[in-house]
C-alpha positions in Angstrom: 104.8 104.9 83.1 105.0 108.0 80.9 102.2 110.4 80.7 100.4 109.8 77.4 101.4 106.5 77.2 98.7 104.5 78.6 97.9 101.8 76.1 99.8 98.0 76.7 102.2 99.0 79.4 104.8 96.6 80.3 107.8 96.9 82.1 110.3 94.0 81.1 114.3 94.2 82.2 116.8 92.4 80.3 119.5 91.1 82.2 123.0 90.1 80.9 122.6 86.1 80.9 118.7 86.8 78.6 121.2 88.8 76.4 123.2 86.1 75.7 120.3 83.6 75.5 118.7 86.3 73.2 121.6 86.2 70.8 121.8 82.0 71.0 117.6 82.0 70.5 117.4 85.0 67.7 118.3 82.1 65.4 121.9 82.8 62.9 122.6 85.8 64.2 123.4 88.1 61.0 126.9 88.8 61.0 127.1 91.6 58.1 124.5 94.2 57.6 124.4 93.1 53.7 123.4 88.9 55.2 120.6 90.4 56.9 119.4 92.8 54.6 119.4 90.3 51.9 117.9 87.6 53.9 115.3 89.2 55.9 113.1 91.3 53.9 110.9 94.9 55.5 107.3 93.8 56.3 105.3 96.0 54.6 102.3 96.0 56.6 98.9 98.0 57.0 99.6 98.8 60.2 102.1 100.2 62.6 102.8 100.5 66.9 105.4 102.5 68.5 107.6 100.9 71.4 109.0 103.0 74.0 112.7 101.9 75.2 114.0 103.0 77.9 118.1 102.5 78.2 121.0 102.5 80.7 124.0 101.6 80.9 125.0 100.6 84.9 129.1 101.5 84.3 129.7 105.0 83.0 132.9 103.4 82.2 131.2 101.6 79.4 128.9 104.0 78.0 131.0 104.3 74.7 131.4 101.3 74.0 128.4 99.4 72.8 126.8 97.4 75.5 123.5 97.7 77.2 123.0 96.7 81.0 119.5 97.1 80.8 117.4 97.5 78.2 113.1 98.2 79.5 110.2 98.3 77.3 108.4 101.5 79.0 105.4 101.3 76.7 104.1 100.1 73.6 100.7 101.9 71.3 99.4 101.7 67.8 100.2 104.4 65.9 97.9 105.4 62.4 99.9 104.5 59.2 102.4 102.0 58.3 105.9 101.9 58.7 108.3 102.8 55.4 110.8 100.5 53.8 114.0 101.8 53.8 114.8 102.2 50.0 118.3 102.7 50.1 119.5 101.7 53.4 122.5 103.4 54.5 124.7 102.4 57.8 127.3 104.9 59.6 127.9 104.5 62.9 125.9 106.9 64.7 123.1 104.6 63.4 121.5 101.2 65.1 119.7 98.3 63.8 117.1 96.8 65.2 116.2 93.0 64.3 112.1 91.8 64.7 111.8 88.6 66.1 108.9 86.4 66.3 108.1 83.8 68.7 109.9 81.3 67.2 112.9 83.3 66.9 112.9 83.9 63.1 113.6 87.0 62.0 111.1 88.9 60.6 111.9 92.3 59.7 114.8 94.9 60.4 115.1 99.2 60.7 117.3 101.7 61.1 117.3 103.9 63.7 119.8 107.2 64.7 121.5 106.1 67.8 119.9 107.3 70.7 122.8 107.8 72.8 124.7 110.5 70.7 124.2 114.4 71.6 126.6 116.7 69.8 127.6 119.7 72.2 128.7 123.2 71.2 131.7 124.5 73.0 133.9 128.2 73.1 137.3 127.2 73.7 139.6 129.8 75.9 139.7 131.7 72.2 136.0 132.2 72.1 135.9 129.6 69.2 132.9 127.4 68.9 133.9 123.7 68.4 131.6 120.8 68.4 131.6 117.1 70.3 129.8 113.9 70.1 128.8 113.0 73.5 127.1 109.7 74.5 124.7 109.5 77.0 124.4 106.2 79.6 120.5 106.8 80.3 118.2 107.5 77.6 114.6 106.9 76.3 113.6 105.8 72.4 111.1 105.3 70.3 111.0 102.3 67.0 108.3 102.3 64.8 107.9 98.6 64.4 105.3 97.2 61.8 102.1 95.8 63.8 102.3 91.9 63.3 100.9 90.0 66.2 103.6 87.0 65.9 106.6 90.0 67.0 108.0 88.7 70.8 111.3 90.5 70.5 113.7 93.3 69.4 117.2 93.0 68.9 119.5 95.8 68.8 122.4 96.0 66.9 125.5 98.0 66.5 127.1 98.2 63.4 130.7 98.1 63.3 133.1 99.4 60.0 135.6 97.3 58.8 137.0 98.9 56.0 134.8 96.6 53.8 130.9 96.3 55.3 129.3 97.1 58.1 129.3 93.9 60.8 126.8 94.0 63.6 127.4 93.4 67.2 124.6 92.6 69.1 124.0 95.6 71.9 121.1 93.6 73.6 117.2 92.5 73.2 114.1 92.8 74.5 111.3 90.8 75.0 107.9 92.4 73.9 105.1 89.8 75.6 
């Protein structure tokens, strides 16, 4: 457990086969960003809690592309406030989504978030020029501001994918949250 984390630790691993069962249970699993943003609508709730993800990917060898070997809820607190709506919600793909589920396996409610994996680095070449690169990391930590609705049990996470017309999303992995 991290320090300053204490509140409503859990420690839940998600293996490859609840992946797949994840994406078969999450009910029709969005294929466009635009399907799930016009079917699932932001909760705009009173309330907010912060959940601590921790990430790694087991093969190196996979690190860029998006698949998660294990994703761990570290911890999970309230947090004062409420969580915004995206107003103009924007996709590139140094961004992730992440999906709400309740226990039922609707879907109740959807962010954005900057993908936790990507560092830029600052390099001087042999002729003392500075040049940048996007790196990608195979162990990382995260935080998502999630609304505060007691009927949540999951989190899906979502890559979204360009193809030339709208953004598609490919499920990374999920996590339970009870």
């Amino acid at each position: 457990m991290y320090r300053g984390w204490p509140l409503w630790p859990a420690v839940i691993a998600l293996s490859a086969a609840a992946c797949a069962a994840a994406a078969q249970t999450s009910g029709a699993a969005p294929r466009t960003f635009g399907a799930l943003r016009d079917r699932v609508a932001q909760v705009d709730s009173g309330s907010a809690q912060e959940v601590r993800i921790h990430w790694f990917v087991k093969d190196p060898r996979i690190a860029a592309q998006a698949a998660a070997d294990d994703l761990t809820v570290v911890d999970r607190r309230p947090v004062l406030g409420a969580v915004a709506r995206e107003r103009r919600p924007e996709l590139a793909p140094d961004k992730l989504v992440v999906v709400l589920l309740a226990d039922d396996g609707r879907e109740v409610d959807w962010r954005i978030i900057p993908d936790p994996r990507l560092i830029r680095g600052e390099f001087a070449g042999a002729d003392g020029k500075m040049s940048g690169q996007q790196l990608r990391r195979v162990e990382t930590d995260f935080l998502v501001s999630i609304p505060d609705l007691p009927t949540i049990a999951r989190l899906a996470l979502y890559q979204p994918r360009w193809t030339g017309r709208e953004f598609m999303l490919d499920l990374i992995g999920a996590v339970d949250l009870h």
